[in-house]
N, C-alpha and C positions, 0 to 999 in steps of 0.2 A: 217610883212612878205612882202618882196618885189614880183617884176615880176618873178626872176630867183628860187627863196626859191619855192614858190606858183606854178610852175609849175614842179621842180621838186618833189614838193610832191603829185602834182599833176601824174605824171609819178610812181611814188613809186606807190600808188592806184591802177592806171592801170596794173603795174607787178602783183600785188598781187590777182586782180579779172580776170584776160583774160581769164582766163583757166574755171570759173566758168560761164562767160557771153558770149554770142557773139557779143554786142554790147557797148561800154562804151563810155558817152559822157560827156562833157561839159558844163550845162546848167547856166545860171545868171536869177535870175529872183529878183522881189523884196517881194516875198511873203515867208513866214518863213514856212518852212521844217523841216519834221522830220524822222530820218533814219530811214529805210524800208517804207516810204511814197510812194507808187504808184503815180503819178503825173498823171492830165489827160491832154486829148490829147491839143496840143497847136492850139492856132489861126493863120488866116492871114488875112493880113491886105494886101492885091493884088494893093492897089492905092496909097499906100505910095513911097514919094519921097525918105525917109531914112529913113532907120533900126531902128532909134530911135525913129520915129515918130509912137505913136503906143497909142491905146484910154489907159485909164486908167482900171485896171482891175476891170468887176459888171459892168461898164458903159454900158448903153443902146448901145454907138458905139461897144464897145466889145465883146456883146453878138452879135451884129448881123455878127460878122466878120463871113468866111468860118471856120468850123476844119478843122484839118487838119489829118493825118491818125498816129497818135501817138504824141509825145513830142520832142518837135525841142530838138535838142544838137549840139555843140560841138564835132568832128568825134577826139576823143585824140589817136586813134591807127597811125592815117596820118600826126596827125598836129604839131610841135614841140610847141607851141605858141596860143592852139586855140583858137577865138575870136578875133584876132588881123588880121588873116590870113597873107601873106605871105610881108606883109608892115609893118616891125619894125621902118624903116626907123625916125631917131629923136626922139624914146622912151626911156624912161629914164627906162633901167630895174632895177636900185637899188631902185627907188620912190615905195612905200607902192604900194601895188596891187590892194587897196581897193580904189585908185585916179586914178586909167586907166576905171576903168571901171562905168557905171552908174549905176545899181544896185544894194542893197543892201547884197545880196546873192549871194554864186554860192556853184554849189554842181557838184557831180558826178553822173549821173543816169547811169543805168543798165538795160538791158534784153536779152530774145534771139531771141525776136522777131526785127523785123523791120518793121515799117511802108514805104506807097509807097505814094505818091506825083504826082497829076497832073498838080502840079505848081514848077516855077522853084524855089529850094532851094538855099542858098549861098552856096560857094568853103565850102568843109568839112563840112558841115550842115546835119546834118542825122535827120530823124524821128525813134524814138522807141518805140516800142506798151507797153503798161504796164510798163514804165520804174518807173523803183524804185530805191529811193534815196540810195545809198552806200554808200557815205560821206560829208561831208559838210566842204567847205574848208573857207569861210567866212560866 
């Protein structure tokens, strides 16, 4: 499945759940999910130079990270593209979907809640309280 397959199916999803959820996100992570899995709430990591740069998950550094007030995602009602944000600029969207990105998974979570943030989020970044897995797209 390439960039353009992968988000439009990505997009089909979100047609199909909006009306059931008020929040539907985008999440990658590399831990293996199972639909209707609750996920819990994500970490941060406030000292990092880059997004990528992030302890290994159990790690003594990762437990001591902040939570955060829900499960980071991917905002896919806003973003045509999300995780890439508004710089496609040089992406090969026919390449496999699964060589754009660094982890092993990505799913679709779900809620009606949202979490709040006293730290600043990325462009389209949402926190969702109890989000639950909808679908798993890798």
């Amino acid at each position: 499945m390439n960039i353009v397959e992968m988000y439009n199916q990505v997009k089909e999803i979100y047609q199909a759940n909006e009306y059931e959820y008020r929040y539907i996100g985008l999440r990658f992570e590399d831990k293996e999910r199972q639909l209707n899995e609750i996920c819990s709430n994500s970490k941060h990591n406030e000292d990092r130079e880059d997004e990528r740069e992030f302890p290994s998950f159990g790690s003594d550094d990762y437990e001591e990270m902040y939570d955060l007030d829900g499960t980071s995602a991917w905002n896919i009602e806003t973003d045509d593209f999300p995780g890439f944000g508004s710089n496609l600029k040089g992406t090969d969207l026919e390449k496999e979907c699964n060589r754009h990105f660094l982890t092993q998974h990505c799913y679709i979570v779900a809620s009606d809640r949202l979490g709040s943030s006293n730290v600043a989020l990325d462009e389209n970044e949402i926190l969702i309280k109890s989000a639950k897995v909808i679908a798993k797209i890798f």
